[in-house]
VEXPADO-657784 format. One record per residue (C-alpha): x, y, z; residue in three letters. Coordinates in Angstrom, 2 decimals. Each point is the difference from the previous one (the first is absolute). Layout:
N
<seke X="X" Y="Y" Z="Z" residu="Ala"/>
...
This chain:
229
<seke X="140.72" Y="75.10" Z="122.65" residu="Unk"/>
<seke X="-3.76" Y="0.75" Z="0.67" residu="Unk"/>
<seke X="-2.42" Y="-1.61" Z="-2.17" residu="Unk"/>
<seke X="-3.10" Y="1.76" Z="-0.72" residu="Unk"/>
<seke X="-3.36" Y="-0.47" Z="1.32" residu="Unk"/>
<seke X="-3.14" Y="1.57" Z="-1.98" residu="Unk"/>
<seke X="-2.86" Y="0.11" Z="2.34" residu="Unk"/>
<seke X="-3.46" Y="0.68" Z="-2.35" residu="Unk"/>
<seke X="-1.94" Y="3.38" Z="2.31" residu="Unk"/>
<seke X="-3.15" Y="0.53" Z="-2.26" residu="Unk"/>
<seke X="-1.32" Y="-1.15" Z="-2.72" residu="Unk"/>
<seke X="-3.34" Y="1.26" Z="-2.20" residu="Unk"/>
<seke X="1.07" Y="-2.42" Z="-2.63" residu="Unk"/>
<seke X="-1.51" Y="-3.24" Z="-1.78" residu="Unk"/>
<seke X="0.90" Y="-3.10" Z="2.96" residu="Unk"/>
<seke X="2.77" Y="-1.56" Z="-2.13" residu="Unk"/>
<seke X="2.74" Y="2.21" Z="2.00" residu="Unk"/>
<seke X="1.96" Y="-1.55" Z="2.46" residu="Unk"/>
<seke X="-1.80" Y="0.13" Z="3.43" residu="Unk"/>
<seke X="3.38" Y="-0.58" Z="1.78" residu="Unk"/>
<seke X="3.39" Y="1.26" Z="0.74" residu="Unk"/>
<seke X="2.43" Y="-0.66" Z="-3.54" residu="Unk"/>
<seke X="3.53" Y="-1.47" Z="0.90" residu="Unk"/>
<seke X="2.77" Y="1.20" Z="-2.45" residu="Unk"/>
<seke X="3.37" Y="-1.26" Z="0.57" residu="Unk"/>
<seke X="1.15" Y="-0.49" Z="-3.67" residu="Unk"/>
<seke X="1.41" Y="3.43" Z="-1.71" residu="Unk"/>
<seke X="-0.78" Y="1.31" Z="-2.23" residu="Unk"/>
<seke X="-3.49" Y="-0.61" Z="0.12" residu="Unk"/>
<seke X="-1.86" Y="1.53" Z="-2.33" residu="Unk"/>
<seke X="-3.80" Y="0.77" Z="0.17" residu="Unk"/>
<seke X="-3.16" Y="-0.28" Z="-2.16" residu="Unk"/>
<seke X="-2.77" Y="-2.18" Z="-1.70" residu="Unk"/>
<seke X="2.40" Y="-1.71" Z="-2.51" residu="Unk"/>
<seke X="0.89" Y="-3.80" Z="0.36" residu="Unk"/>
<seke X="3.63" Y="0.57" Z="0.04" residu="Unk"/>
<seke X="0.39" Y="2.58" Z="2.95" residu="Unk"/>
<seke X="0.92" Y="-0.88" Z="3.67" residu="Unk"/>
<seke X="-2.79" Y="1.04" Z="1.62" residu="Unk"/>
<seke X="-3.63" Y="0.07" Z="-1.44" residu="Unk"/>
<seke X="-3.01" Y="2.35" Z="0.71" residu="Unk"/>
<seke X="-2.99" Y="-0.62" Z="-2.00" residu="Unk"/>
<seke X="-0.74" Y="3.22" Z="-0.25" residu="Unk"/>
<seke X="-1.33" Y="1.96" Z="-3.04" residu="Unk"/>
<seke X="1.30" Y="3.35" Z="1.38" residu="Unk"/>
<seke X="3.40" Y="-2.10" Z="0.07" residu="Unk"/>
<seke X="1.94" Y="0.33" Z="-3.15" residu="Unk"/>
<seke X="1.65" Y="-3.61" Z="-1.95" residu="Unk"/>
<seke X="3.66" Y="1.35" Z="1.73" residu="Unk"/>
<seke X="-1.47" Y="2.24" Z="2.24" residu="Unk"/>
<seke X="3.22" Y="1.02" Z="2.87" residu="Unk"/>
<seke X="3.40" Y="-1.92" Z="0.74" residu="Unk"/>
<seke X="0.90" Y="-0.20" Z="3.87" residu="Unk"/>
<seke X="4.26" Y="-0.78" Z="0.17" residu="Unk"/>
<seke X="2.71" Y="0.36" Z="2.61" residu="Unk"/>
<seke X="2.86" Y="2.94" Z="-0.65" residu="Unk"/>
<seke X="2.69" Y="0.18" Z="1.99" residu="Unk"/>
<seke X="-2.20" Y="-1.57" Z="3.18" residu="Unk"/>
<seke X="-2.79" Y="2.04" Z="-0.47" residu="Unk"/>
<seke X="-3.48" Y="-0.97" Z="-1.90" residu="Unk"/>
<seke X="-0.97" Y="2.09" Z="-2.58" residu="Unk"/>
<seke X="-3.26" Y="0.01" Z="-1.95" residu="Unk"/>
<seke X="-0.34" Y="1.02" Z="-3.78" residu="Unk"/>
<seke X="-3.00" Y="0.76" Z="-2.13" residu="Unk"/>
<seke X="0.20" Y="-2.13" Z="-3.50" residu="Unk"/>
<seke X="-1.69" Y="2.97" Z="-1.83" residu="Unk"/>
<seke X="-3.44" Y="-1.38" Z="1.19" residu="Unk"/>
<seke X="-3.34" Y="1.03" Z="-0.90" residu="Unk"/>
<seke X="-1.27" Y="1.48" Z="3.57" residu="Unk"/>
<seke X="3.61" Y="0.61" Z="1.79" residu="Unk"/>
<seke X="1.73" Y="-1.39" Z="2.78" residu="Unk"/>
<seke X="-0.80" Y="2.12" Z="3.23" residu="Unk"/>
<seke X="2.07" Y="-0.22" Z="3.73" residu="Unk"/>
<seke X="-1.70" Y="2.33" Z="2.37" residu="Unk"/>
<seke X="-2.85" Y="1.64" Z="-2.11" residu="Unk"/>
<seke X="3.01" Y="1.20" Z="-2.46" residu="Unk"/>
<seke X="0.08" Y="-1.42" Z="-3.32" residu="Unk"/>
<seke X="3.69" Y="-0.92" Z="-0.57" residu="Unk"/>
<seke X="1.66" Y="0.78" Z="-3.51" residu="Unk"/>
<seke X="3.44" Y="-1.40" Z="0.93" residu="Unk"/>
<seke X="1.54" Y="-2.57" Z="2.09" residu="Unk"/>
<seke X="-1.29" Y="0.30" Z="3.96" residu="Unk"/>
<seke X="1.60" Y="-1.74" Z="3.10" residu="Unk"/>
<seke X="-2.61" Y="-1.78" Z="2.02" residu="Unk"/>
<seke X="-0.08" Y="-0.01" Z="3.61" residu="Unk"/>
<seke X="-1.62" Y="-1.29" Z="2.94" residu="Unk"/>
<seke X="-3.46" Y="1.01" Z="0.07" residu="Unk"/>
<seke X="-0.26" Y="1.86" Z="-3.00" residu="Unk"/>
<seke X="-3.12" Y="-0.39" Z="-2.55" residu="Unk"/>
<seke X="0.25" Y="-1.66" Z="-2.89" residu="Unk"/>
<seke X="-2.95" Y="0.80" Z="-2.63" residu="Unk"/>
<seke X="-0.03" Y="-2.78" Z="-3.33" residu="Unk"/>
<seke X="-3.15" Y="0.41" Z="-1.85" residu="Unk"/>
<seke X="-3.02" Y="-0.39" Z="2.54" residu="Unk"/>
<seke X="1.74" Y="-1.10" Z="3.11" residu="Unk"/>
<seke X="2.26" Y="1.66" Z="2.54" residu="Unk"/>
<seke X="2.10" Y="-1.94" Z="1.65" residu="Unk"/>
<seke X="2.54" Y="0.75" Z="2.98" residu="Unk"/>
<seke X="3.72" Y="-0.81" Z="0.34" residu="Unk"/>
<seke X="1.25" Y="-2.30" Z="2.48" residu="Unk"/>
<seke X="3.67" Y="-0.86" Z="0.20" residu="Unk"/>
<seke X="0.16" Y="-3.31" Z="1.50" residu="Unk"/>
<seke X="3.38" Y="-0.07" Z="1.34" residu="Unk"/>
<seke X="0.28" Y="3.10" Z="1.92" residu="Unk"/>
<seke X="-3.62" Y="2.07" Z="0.05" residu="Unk"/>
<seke X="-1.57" Y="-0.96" Z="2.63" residu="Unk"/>
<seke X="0.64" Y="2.20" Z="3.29" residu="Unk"/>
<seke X="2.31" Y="-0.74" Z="2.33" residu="Unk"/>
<seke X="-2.34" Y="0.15" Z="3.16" residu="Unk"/>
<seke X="-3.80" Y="-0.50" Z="-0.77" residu="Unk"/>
<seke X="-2.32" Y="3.13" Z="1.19" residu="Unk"/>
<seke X="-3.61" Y="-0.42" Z="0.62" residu="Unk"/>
<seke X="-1.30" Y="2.59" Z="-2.68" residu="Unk"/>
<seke X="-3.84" Y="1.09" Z="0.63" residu="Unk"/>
<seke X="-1.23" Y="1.00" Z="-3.34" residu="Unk"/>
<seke X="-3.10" Y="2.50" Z="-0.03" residu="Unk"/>
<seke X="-1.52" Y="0.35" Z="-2.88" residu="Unk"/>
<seke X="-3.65" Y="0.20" Z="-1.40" residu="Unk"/>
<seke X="0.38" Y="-0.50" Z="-3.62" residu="Unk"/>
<seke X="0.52" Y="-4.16" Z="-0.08" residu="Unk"/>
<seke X="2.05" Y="-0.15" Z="-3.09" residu="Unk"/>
<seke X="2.26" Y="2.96" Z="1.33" residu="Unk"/>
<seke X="0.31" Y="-1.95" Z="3.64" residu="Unk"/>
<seke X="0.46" Y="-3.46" Z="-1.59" residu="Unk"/>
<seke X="3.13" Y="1.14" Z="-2.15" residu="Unk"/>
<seke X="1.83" Y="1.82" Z="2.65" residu="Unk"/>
<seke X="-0.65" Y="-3.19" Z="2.17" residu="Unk"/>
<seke X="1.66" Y="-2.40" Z="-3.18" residu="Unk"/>
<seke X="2.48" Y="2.35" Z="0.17" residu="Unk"/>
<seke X="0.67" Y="0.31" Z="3.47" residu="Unk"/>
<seke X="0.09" Y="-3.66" Z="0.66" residu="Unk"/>
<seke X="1.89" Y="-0.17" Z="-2.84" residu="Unk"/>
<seke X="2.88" Y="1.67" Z="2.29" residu="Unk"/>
<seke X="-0.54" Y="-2.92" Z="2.65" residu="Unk"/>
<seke X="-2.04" Y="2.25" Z="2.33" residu="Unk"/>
<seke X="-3.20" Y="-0.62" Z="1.40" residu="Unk"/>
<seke X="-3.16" Y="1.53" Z="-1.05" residu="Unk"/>
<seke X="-3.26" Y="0.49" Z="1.21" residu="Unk"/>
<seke X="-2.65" Y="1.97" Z="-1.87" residu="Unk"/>
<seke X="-3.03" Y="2.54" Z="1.33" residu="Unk"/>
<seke X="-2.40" Y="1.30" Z="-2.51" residu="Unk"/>
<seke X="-1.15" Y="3.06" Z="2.30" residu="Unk"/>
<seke X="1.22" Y="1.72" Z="2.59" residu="Unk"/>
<seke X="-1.60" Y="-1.30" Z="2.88" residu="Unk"/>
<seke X="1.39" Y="-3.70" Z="-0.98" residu="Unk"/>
<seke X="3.19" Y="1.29" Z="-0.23" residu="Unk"/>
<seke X="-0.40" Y="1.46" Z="3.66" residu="Unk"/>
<seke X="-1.19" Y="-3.52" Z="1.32" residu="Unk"/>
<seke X="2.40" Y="-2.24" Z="-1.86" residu="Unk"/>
<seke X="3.21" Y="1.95" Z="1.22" residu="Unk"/>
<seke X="-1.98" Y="-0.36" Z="3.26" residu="Unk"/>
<seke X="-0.22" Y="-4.03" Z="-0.19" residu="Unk"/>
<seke X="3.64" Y="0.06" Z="-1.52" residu="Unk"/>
<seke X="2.28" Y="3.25" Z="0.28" residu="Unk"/>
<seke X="1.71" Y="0.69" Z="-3.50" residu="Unk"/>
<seke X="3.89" Y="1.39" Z="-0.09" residu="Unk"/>
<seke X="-1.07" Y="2.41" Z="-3.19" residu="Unk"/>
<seke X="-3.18" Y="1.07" Z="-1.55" residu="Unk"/>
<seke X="-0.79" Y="0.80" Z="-3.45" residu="Unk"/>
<seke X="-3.24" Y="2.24" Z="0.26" residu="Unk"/>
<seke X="-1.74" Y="1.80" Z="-2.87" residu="Unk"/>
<seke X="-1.29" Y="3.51" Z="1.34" residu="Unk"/>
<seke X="-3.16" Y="-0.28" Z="-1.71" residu="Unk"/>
<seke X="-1.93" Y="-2.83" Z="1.29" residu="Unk"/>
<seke X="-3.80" Y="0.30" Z="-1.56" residu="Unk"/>
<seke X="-2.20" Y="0.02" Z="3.14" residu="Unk"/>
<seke X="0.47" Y="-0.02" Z="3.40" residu="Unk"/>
<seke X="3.47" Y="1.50" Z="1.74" residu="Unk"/>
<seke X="2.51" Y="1.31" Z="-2.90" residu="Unk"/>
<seke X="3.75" Y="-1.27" Z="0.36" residu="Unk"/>
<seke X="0.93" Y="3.25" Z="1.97" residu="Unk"/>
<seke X="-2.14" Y="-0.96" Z="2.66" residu="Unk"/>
<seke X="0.49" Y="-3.90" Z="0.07" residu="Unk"/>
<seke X="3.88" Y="0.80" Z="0.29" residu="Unk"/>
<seke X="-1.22" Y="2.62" Z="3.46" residu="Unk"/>
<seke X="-1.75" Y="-3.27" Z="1.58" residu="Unk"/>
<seke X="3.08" Y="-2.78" Z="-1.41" residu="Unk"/>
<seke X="1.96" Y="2.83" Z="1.96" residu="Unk"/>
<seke X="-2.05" Y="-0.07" Z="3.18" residu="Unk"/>
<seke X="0.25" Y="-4.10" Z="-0.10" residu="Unk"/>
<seke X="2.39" Y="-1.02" Z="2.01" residu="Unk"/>
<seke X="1.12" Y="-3.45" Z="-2.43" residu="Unk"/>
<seke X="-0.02" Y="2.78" Z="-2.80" residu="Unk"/>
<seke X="1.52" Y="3.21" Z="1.79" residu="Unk"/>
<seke X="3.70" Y="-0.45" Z="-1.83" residu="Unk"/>
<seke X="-1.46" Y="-1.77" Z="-3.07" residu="Unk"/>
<seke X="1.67" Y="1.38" Z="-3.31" residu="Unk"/>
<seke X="-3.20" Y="1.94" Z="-1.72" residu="Unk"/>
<seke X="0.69" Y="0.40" Z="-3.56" residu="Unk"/>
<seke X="-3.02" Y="1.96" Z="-1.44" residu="Unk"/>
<seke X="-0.92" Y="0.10" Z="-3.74" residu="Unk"/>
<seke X="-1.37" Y="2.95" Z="-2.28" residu="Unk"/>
<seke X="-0.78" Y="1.50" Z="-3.30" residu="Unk"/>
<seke X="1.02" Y="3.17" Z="1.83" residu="Unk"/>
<seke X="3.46" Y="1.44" Z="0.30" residu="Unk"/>
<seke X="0.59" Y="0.63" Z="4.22" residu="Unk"/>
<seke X="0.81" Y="3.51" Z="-0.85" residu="Unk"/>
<seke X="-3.65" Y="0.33" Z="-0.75" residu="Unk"/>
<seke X="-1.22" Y="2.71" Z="3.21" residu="Unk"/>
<seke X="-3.08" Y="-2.45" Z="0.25" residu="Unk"/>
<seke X="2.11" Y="-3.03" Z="0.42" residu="Unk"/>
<seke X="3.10" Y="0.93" Z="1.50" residu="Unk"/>
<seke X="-1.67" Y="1.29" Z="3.44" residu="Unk"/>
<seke X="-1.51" Y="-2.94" Z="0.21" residu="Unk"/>
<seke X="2.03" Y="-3.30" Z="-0.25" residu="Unk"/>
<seke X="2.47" Y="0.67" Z="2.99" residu="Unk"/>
<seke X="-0.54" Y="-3.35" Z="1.07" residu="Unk"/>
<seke X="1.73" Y="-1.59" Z="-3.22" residu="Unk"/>
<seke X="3.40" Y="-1.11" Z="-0.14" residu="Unk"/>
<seke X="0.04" Y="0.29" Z="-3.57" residu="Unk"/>
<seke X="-2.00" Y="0.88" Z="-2.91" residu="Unk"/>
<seke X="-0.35" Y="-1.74" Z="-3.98" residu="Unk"/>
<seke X="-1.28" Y="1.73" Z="-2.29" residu="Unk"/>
<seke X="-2.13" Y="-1.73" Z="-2.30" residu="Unk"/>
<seke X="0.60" Y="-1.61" Z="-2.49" residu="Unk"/>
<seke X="1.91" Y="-1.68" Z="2.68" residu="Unk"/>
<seke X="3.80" Y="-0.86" Z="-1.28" residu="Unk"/>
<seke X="0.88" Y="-3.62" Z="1.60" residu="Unk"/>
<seke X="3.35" Y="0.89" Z="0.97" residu="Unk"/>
<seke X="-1.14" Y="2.77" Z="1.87" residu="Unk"/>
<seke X="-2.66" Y="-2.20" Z="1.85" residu="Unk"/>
<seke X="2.44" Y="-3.13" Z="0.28" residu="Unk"/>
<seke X="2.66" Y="2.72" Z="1.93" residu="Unk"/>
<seke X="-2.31" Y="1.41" Z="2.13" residu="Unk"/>
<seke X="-1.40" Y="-3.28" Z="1.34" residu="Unk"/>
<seke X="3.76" Y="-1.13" Z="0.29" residu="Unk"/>
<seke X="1.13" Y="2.11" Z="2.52" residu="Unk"/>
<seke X="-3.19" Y="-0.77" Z="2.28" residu="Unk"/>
<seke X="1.52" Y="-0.39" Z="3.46" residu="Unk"/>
């Protein structure tokens, strides 16, 4: 069976979180500031008992103790036993972490993944995440990085937000990855707070393979990067 792997994506928190990846093997494992749980944040957002992570019937499930703040997975406070699964989000008190399974999460052929992105914190958690899946990542803050660094080394997918600040929106940078011949059959997986059906998107991202909708669900992004030829 898969033990779990927590791996810490941001933190606006006092420094005495844990600054790398938690290990649990031992279930159940229960979470919180108290002496006597398995696994301790200190955290004042985390309650004494604060959420109990077990195996049922193979599966790992997460339950919220009936803390102060609540247990989240995915932006969604829960309010009854969840399963946890590879790459989803785990909120307890300040931090979010993301799932790893260690025994069978990782992918079964690497991809290079070109992540483009100009809000940092955004582009540094879907790189944790996407390495997380035993892919390899590179990251371009603007769109004409991204056009160079799939240049230097062609990506199999790319996970582009449509609105890049200034300088060439994702749209176009997707037209140029398009006209490159490393990029030409690249898997371009844009990003929006837009639905597609919007008239003022949807005539315009003809180039993507597939579009997220933000806030991005990481099953979503983890199958669309999977079946990158």
């Amino acid at each position: 069976m898969a033990d779990l792997i927590l791996v810490p994506l941001e933190r606006n928190s006092p420094p005495a979180l844990p600054l790398a990846a938690l290990h649990v093997s031992q279930f159940p494992c229960v979470v919180g500031r108290s002496s006597d749980c398995n696994l301790r944040l200190s955290d004042l957002l985390v309650s004494r008992r604060h959420c109990r992570i077990d195996r049922q019937d193979g599966d790992l499930t997460v339950e919220d103790l009936g803390s102060r703040n609540g247990t989240g997975i995915n932006g969604e406070e829960i309010t009854e036993p969840r399963t946890l699964v590879e790459g989803d989000l785990l909120q307890i008190g300040w931090a979010v972490f993301a799932v790893r399974l260690q025994s069978g999460g990782r992918a079964k052929r690497p991809r290079r993944v070109l992540v483009v992105e100009d809000d940092a914190d955004a582009a540094e958690t879907f790189a944790v995440l996407i390495r997380g899946w035993g892919h390899d990542v590179q990251v371009a803050n603007d769109g004409k990085r991204a056009v160079e660094a799939a240049r230097a080394c062609p990506p199999d997918a790319v996970l582009m937000d449509l609105n890049l600040g200034d300088g060439p929106d994702g749209v176009e940078v997707a037209h140029r990855l398009r006209e490159q011949a490393g990029s030409k059959d690249a898997r371009l997986i844009g990003v929006t707070g837009t639905p597609p059906e919007d008239p003022e998107i949807a005539g315009r991202v003809g180039e993507f393979d597939d579009m997220l909708l933000k806030p991005v669900d990481v099953r979503a992004l983890r199958r669309a990067i999977g079946v990158a030829s």
